[in-house]
GUTI-580153 format. One record per residue: residue number from 1; x, y, z of N, C-alpha, C in turn. Coordinates in nm, 2 decimals, always signed. Layout:
REM GUTI-580153
+------+--------+--------+--------+--------+--------+--------+--------+--------+--------+
| fido |    n.x |    n.y |    n.z |   ca.x |   ca.y |   ca.z |    c.x |    c.y |    c.z |
+------+--------+--------+--------+--------+--------+--------+--------+--------+--------+
|  NUM |      X |      Y |      Z |      X |      Y |      Z |      X |      Y |      Z |
...
+------+--------+--------+--------+--------+--------+--------+--------+--------+--------+
This chain:
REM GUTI-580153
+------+--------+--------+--------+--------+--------+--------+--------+--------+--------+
| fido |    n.x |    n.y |    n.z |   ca.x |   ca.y |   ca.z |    c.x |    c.y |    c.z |
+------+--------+--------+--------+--------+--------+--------+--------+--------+--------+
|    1 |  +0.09 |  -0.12 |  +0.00 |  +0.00 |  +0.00 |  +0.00 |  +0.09 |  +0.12 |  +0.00 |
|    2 |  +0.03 |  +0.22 |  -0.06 |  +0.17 |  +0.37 |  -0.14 |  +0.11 |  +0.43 |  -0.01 |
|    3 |  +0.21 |  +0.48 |  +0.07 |  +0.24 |  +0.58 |  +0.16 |  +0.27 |  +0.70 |  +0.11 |
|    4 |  +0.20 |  +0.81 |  +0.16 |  +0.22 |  +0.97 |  +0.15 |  +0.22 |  +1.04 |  +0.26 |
|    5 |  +0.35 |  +1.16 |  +0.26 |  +0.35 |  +1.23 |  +0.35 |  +0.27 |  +1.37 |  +0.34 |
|    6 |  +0.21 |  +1.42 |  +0.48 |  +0.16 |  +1.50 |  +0.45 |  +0.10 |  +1.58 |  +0.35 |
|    7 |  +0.20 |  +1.65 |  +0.32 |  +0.24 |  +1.75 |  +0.23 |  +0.24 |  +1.72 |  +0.06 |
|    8 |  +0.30 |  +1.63 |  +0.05 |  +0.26 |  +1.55 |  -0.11 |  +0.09 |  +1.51 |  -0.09 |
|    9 |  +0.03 |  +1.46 |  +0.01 |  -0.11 |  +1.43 |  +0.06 |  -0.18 |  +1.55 |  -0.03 |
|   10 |  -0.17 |  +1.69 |  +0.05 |  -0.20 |  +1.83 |  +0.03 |  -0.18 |  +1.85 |  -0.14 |
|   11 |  -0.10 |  +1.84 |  -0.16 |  -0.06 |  +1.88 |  -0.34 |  -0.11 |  +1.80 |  -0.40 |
|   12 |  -0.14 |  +1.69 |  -0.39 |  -0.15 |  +1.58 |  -0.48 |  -0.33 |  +1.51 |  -0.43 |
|   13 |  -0.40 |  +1.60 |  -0.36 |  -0.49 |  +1.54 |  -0.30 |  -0.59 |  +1.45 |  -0.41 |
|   14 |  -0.62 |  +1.53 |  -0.50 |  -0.78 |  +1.49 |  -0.58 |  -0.75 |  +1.39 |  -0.67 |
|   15 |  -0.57 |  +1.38 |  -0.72 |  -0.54 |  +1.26 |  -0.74 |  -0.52 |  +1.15 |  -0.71 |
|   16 |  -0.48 |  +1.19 |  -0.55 |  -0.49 |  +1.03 |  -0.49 |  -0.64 |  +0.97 |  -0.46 |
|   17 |  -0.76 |  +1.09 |  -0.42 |  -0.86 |  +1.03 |  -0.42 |  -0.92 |  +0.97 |  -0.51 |
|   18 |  -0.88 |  +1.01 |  -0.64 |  -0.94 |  +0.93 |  -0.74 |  -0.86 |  +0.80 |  -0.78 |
|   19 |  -0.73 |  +0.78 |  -0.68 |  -0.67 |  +0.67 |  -0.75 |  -0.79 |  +0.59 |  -0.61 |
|   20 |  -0.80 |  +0.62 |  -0.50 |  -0.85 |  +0.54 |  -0.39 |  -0.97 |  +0.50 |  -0.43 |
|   21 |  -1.05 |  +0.59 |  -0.49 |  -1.18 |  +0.58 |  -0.52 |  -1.16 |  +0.43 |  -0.66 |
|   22 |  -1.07 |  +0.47 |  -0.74 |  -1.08 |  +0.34 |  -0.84 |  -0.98 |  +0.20 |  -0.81 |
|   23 |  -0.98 |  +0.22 |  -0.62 |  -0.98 |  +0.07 |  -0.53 |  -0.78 |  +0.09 |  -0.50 |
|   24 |  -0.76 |  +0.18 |  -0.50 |  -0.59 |  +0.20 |  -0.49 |  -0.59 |  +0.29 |  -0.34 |
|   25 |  -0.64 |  +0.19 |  -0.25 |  -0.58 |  +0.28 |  -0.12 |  -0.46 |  +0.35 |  -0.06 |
|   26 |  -0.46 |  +0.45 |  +0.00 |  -0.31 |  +0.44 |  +0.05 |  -0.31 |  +0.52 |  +0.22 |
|   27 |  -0.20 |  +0.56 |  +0.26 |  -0.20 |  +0.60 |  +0.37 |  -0.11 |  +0.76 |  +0.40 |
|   28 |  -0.18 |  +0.81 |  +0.43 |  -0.10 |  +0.99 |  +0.48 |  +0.00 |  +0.96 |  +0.63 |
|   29 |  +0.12 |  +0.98 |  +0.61 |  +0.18 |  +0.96 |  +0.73 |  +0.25 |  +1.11 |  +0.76 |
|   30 |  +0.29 |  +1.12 |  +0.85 |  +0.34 |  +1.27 |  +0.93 |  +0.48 |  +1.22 |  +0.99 |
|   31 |  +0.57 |  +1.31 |  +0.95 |  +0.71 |  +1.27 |  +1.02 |  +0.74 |  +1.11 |  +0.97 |
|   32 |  +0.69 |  +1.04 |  +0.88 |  +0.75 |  +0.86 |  +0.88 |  +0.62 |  +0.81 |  +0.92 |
|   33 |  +0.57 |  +0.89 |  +1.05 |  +0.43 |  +0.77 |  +1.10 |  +0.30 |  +0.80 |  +1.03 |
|   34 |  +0.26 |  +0.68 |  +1.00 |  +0.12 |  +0.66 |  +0.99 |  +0.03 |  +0.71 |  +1.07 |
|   35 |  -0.06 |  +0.82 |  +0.94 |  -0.16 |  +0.82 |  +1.04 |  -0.30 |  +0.83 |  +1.04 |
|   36 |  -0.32 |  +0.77 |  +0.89 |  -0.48 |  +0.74 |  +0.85 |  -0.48 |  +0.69 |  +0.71 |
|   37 |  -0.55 |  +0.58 |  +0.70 |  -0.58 |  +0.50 |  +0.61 |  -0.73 |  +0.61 |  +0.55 |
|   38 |  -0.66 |  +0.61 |  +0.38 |  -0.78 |  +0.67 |  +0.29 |  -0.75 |  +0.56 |  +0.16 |
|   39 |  -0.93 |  +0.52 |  +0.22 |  -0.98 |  +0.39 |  +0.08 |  -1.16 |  +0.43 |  -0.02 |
|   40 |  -1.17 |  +0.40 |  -0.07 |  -1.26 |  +0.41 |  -0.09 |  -1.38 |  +0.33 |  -0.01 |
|   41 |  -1.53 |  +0.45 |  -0.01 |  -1.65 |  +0.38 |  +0.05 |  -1.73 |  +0.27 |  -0.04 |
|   42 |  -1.76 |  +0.17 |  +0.05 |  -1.84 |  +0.03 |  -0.03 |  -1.98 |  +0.14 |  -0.10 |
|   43 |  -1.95 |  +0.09 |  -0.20 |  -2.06 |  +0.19 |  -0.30 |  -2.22 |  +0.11 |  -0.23 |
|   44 |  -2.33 |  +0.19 |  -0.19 |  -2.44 |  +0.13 |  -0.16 |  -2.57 |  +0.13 |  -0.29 |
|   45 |  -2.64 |  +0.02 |  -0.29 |  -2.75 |  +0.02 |  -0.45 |  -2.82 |  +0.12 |  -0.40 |
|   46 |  -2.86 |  +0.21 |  -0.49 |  -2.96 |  +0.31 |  -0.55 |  -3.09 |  +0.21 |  -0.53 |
|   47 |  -3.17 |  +0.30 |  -0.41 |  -3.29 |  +0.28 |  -0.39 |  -3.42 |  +0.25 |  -0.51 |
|   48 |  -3.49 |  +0.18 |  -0.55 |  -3.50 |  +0.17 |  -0.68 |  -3.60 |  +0.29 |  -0.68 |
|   49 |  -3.63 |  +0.36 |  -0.81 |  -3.68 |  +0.48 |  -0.87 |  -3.80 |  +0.46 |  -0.81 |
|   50 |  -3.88 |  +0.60 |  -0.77 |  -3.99 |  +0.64 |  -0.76 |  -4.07 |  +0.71 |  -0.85 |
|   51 |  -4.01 |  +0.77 |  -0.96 |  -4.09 |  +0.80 |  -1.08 |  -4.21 |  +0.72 |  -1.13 |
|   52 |  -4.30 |  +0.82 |  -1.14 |  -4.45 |  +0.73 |  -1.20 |  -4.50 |  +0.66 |  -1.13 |
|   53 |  -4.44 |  +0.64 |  -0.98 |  -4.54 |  +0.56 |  -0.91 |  -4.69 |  +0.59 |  -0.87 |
|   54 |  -4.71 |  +0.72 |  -0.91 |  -4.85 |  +0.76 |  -0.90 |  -4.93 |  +0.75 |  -1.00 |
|   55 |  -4.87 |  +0.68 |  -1.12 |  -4.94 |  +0.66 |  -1.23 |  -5.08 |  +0.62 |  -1.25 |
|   56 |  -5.18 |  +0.67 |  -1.27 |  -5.28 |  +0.62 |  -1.30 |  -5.39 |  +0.63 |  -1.18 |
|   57 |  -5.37 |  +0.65 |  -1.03 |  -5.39 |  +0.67 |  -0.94 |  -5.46 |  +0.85 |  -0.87 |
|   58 |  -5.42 |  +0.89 |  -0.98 |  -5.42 |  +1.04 |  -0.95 |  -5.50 |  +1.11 |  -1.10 |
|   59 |  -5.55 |  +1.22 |  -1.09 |  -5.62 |  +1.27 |  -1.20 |  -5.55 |  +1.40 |  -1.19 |
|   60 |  -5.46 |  +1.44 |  -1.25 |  -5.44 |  +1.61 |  -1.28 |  -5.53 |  +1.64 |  -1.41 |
|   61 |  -5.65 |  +1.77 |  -1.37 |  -5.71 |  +1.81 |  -1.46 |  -5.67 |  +1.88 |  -1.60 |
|   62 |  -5.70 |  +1.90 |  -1.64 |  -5.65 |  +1.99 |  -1.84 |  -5.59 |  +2.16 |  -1.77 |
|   63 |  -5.67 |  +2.21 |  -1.68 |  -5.66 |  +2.34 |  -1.68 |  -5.60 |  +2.38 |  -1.56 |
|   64 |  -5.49 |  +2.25 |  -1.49 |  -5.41 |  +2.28 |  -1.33 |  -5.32 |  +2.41 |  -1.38 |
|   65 |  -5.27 |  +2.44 |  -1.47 |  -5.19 |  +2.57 |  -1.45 |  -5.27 |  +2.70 |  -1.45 |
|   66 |  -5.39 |  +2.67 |  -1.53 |  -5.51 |  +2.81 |  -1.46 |  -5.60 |  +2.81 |  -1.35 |
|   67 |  -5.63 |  +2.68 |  -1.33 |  -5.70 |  +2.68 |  -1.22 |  -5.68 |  +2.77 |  -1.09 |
|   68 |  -5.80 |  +2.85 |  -1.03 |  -5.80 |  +2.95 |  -0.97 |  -5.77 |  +3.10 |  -0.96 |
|   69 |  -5.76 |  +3.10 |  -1.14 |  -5.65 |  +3.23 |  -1.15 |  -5.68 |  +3.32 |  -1.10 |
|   70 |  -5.87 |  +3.36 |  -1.15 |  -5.91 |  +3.50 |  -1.09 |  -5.92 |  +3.50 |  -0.88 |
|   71 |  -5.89 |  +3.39 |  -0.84 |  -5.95 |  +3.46 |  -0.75 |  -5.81 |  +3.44 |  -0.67 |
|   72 |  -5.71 |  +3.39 |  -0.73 |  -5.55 |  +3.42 |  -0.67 |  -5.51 |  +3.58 |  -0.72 |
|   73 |  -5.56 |  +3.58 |  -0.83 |  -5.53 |  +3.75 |  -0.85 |  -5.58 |  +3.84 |  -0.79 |
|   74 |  -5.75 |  +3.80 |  -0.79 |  -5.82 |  +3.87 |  -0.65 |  -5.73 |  +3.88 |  -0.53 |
|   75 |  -5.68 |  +3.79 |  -0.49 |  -5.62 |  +3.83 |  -0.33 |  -5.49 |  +3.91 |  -0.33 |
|   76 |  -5.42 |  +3.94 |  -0.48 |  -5.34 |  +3.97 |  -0.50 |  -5.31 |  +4.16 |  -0.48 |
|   77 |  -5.47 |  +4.13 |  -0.59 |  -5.52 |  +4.31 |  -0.64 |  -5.59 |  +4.39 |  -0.55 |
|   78 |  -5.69 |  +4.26 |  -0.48 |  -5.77 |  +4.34 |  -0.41 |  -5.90 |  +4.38 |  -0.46 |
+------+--------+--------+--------+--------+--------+--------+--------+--------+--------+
């Protein structure tokens, strides 16, 4: 496993996370010691889609973007 010190950690960060991220862990050490292990997180499955589950179940009318107009304007105008 590739050890890095601090400082190369800092410069080199978004590269190493992308090597960790594509399963190439490594470790940031300070002065020689180790001092934290950076790996990548266990990818979790995508909840499956909720799109359309109200399909057919629900009635949106023809005229929902006018519906109410005059009397939302009313409260508006006065």
């Amino acid at each position: 496993m590739k050890t890095v010190n601090m400082h190369d950690a800092k410069t080199n960060l978004s590269r190493l996370v992308a090597a960790a991220a594509a399963g190439e862990p490594f470790i940031i050490a300070r002065a020689g010691k180790p001092l934290v292990k950076v790996e990548a997180l266990e990818q979790l499955e995508a909840p499956p889609s909720r799109l359309g589950m109200l399909k057919g179940k629900i009635l949106v009318p023809d005229d929902f973007d006018t519906m109410f107009e005059d009397e939302i304007a009313e409260m508006f105008n006065g």
